[in-house]
C-alpha positions, 0 to 999 in steps of 0.5 A: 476541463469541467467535472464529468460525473461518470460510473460503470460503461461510461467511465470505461469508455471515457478512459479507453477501456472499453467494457470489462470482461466477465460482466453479466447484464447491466440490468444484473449489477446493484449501482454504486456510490459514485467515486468520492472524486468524480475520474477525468478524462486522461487524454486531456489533463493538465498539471493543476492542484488537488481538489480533493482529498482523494487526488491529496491522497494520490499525490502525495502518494506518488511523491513517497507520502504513503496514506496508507490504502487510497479512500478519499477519506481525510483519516488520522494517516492521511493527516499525518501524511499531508503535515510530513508534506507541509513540514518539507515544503515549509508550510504550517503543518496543520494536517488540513487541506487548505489553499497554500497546500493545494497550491503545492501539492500539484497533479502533473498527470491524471490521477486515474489511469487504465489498468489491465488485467494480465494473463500471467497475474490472473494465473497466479490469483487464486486461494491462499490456505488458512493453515500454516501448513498449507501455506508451506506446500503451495508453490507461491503465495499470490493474490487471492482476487482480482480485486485484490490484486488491483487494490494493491497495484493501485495503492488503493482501498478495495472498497475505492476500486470497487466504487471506481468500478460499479459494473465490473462482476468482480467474481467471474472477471478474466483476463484482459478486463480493463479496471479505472485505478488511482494512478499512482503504481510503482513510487521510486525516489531519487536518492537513498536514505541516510536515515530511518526513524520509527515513531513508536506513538505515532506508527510512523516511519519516515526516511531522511537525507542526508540534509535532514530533509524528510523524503518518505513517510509511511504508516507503520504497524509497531508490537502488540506487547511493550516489552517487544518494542525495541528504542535506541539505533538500529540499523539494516543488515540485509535488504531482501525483495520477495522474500520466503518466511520461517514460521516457527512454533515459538514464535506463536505461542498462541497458534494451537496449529504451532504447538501441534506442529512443533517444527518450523516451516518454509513459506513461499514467497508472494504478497500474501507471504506473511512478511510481503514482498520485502524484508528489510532485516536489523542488527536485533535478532529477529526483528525487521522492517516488512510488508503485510498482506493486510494493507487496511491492517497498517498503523496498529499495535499487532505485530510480534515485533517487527514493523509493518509495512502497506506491500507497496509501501515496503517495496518503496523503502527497500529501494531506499535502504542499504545495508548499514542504514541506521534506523532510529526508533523512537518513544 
């Protein structure tokens, strides 16, 4: 199938969907770049090798080698991902995109798909409070946009579904609105771990059978402060899915909000709870392996302690964990 250059009603006729709801004009909507891999045509795909790094990132993720958020951007998390990949599938592992790679990494569906808006997700999206306080009183912590509930549905940058979608008006979108979204969605993988092992230099964590064989890898964010960091064996005690959180004062100092509060709080749960839509709990008080409502955020040294998560990311490990599994975390 030759490459088709598409964007805005094109893409969506192309892919079934037909025009998006809440769209103004076309003479009302700034055109966009165009995707960094131009979609195909989902009707009429064949299983074939990457082209590039965008359907990389896509693959990969669907094999459980998270990138973090989708770009088409060959970034330092992309790199890391695709030498994890090399290193399984025993090939020289460069972190670059060359030939014996792509003969591997191999496509078996389109690596875009169609994704509806539903009415029971839109009735979630609205406004999370910027206060702890608030958070605690609001009955469910979801999406705050559409956009934002598509990037994550997709595994993707917000910016990429932008592109993907140059006339969606993404402030007066409704229910029903049709989106072009990397094909990835929910990543299952057939066997449990047998262990964990958190790189602390190189914010990554990866999943391991019992062969020694990596099965997961992901970008991590690891604690600001050094003396947070815990080394050494741990292991899980609890695997929790939409999991609510304790905010408790001491636990941010720095939070003039905390101080004036002086007592802990209960926030719901959702993907803008602070912990995400997982919690993965370790034999150290305190500390655990969860998701964030900033996927874009993952990889850096800001955390209190625990180890961040992409949402989607955390939901993919805590189908793989177990109570008792050792995590390993390392220098």
């Amino acid at each position: 199938l030759p490459a088709i250059r598409v964007r805005g009603t094109l893409a969506l006729i192309l892919f079934g969907c037909g025009p998006s709801f809440g769209q103004p004009d076309r003479a009302e909507q700034p055109l966009a770049s165009p995707p960094a891999t131009e979609p195909r045509n989902p009707t009429d795909f064949s299983a074939r090798p990457v082209e590039s790094w965008q359907e990389a990132q896509i693959a990969l993720a669907r094999l459980g080698f998270s990138c973090g958020p989708i770009d088409g951007i060959p970034g330092a998390q992309s790199e890391a991902a695709l030498r994890a990949f090399q290193h399984r599938e025993n090939l020289a592992a460069t972190g670059q995109l060359d030939a014996a790679t792509r003969a591997c990494l191999i496509l078996t569906r389109s690596p875009y798909e169609c994704l509806i808006l539903p009415v029971e997700d839109f009735a979630q999206i609205q406004p999370v409070s910027p206060t702890w306080l608030g958070k605690s009183q609001q009955p469910f912590l979801g999406y705050e946009t559409a956009l934002e509930w598509a990037a994550e549905k997709s595994h993707a940058h917000p910016a990429l579904i932008r592109q993907l979608n140059a006339e969606v008006n993404w402030e007066h979108i409704l229910p029903g609105a049709r989106l072009i979204v990397p094909a990835v969605g929910r990543v299952m993988l057939p066997k449990k771990a047998a262990r964990l092992q958190v790189q602390l230099a190189a914010h990554v964590l990866e999943a391991f059978d019992d062969e020694g064989t990596i099965v997961a890898h992901f970008p991590v964010s690891i604690a600001r402060r050094v003396e947070k960091r815990p080394e050494g064996e741990l292991h899980v005690t609890v695997v929790i899915p939409a999991p609510d959180y304790t905010f408790d004062p001491e636990t941010f100092p720095e939070s003039a909000e905390g101080r004036e509060l002086g007592r802990k709080l209960r926030l719901p749960p959702g993907p803008n709870n602070p912990v995400g839509v997982a919690w993965i709990g370790l034999d150290r008080p305190g500390y655990g392996i969860h998701g964030t409502p900033t996927p874009e955020k993952v990889g850096r040294t800001e955390s209190h302690g625990c180890f961040r998560l992409a949402n989607w990311d955390a939901l993919t490990l805590a189908d793989l964990a177990w109570v008792g599994l050792p995590v390993v975390v390392e220098p």
